[in-house]
Every structure is written in structure tokens, then in C-alpha cells.
N, C-alpha and C positions, 0 to 999 in steps of 0.2 A: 504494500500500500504506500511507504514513504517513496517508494521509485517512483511511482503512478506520479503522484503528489509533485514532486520533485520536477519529471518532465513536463509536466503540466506547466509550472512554473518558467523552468527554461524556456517553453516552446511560447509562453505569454509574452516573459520579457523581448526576446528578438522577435516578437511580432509587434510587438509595442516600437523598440529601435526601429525595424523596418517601415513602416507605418505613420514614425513619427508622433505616436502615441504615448509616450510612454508617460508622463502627467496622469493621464486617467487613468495608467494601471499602479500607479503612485496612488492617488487619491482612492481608486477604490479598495487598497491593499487599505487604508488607513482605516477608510469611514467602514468596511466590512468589519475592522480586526477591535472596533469600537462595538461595534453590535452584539460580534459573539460575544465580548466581554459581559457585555448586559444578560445579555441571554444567560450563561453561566453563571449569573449569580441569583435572577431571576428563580430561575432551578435547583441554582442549590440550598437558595432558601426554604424553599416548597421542600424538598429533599429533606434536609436538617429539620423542618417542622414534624414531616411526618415517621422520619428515623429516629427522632425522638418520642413521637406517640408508639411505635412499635415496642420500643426498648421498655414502655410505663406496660403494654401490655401485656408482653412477658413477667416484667415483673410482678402486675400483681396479679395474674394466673390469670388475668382476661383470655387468654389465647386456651388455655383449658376448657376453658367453657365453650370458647367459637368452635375448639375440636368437636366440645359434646353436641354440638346444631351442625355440625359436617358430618358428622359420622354418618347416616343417613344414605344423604348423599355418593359420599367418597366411597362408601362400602359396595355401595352398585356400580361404580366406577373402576374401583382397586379390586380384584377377586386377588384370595388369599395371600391377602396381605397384612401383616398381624395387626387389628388397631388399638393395641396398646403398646405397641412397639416404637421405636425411636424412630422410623422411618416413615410413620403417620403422623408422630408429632411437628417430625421438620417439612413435609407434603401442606400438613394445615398451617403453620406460620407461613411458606407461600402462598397458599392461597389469600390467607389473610390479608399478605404487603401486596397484591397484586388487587385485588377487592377494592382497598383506598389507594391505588391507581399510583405505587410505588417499585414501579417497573426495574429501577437502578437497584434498590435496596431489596427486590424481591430474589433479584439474582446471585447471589451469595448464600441467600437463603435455598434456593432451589439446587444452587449446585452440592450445596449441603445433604439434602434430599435424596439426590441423586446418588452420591453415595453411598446414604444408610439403606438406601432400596437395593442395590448392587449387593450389600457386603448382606443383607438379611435374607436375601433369596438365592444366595451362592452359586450362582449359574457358571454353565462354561460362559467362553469367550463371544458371547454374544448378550446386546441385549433383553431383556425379559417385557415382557406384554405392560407388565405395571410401569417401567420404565419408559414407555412408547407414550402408554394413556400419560402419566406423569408427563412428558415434555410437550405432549400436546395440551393438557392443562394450562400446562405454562405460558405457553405461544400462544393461547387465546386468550388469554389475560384478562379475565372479565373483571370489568374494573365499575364497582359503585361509584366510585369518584376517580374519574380520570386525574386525577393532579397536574402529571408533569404534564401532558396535553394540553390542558387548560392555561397553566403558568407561560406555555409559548404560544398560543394564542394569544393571551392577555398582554404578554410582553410585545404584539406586534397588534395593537392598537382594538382587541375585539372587546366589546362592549358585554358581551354576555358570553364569557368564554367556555359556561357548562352547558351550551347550548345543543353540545354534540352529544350528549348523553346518550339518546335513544337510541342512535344509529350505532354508536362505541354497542353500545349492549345487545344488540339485533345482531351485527356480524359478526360479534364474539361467543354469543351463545347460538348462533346457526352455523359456524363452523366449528366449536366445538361440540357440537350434535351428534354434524356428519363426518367428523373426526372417529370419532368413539365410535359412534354404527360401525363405519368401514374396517376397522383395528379389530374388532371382537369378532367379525362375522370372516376376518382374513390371515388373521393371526395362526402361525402355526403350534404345535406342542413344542414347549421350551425341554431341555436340556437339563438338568441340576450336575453337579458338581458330586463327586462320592465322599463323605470324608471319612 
């Protein structure tokens, strides 16, 4: 990616020299490298607010209780996957940072996840059907509060930046629908590992 990056760069500047342009590609190196700044902190505020409502919900067993209103759900989702086990615990605080629409902070959590689901279902060298359902959970990221969506919206002038809601929630729960159908109904018998 930084080579990408890199000629891209080169190939602007000598079109700028040749062209006689090269002012504008001054000026919009400037006024772009002004915006991202905004943007970044924009987000990382939203970030920090709500990496901090996660860390309060751990703490005070909130996330316990979101596991016991998911179990329900997750369990028709996850087949034989233990849900009192550490790999349901760390599957529900994703879902959770993904929920209030904390896409950056839900990923450390998820790769966490992914993990305790590897290490509890001891498969050979391939991965396992819960692991499959699990990253397409992920990717579809149904988010009650889009956050960081909203905060870049917001940050680029929209007036009601939770406006996108219904649509965020429509194509997140219609492709994670027809995610799941398709994996369950194609999925082959997994492998386990002997010990």
C-alpha cells in the first residue's frame, strides 16, 4: 500500500511540474492534510467516549447481563458452542461494541473472539462453521447507533447525521440473514483435532 501511495504521489508531482500546476497540488496537499486532521479527532473523540462507556460496562457486569438477552439469539446462531464459555463471552462484548456502532474498538475485541473460538473447538487446520457465522456477524455490524458514521457525517457539515439509521439497519440485518441461511444450508462436517 505505501508503494501505491508513494507513486501516486510521484506521478502527481511531475504532472503538477509538467502542467505547471504545481501550486494546486501544494495547496490541496495543505487544505486536505487540514481536514483529515479534523476528521481524526472528530472520531477519536466519539471513539474515546464510547471506549470508555464499554470499559464502565464491563466493569460493572452490564455486559453479563447483554450476554443473558443474547443468549437466545446467539445460541440459534452458534451450534455447539459452549455459552458459558470464554468464547461466548468475548463473541457478546463484540456484538455489544458493534451495537453502539464502535466498529474500531469492536475489533480487538472480535479478534479476541476469534481466538477463544479456535482454541475451544480444537479443529485441524481449517476454519470451523462458528468461526465463519462469527466473522460474518462481524462484517455486518448491526449497529443501534452508528457512531463513527455519524461523527463523519457530522464532521462534513450534515445536519441530522442519525438520519441513516434505517437503511444502516435494513442492509445489515438482510445481509446478515442471507449470510447465515447460505453458511448453514453449505457448510461442510468440520474436522476436530484428536488429543
Amino acid at each position: 500500500m505505501s508503494t501505491i501511495v508513494a507513486a501516486i504521489t510521484i506521478i502527481s508531482i511531475i504532472l503538477g511540474f509538467y502542467n505547471n500546476n504545481l501550486y494546486n497540488i501544494t495547496n490541496s496537499v495543505m487544505v486536505n492534510t487540514d481536514k483529515s486532521i479534523q476528521l481524526i479527532l472528530t472520531i477519536a473523540g466519539t471513539m474515546a467516549l464510547w471506549g470508555g462507556l464499554m470499559n464502565i460496562v464491563k466493569e460493572s457486569k452490564l455486559d453479563e447481563k447483554i450476554s443473558a438477552m443474547l443468549k437466545p439469539l446467539l445460541k440459534s446462531i452458534f451450534s455447539k458452542l459452549n455459552l458459558g464459555g470464554e468464547a461466548y463471552k468475548a463473541i457478546t462484548l463484540n456484538v455489544t461494541a458493534n451495537l453502539l456502532g464502535l466498529g474500531n474498538a469492536a475489533t480487538p475485541l472480535g479478534i479476541d473472539a476469534m481466538k477463544k473460538i479456535k482454541a475451544e473447538e480444537n479443529l485441524e487446520n481449517s476454519p470451523s462453521k462458528n468461526m465463519a457465522l462469527f466473522t460474518l456477524l462481524n462484517t455486518a455490524s448491526i449497529q443501534l447507533i452508528p457512531s463513527t458514521i455519524a461523527a463523519i457525517r457530522y464532521s462534513h457539515g450534515s445536519k441530522n447525521p442519525m438520519d441513516i439509521l434505517p437503511a444502516v439497519l435494513i442492509s445489515s440485518f438482510v445481509s446478515l440473514f442471507c449470510s447465515i441461511i447460505l453458511i448453514k444450508v453449505t457448510w461442510k462436517n468440520e474436522k476436530r483435532k484428536i488429543k
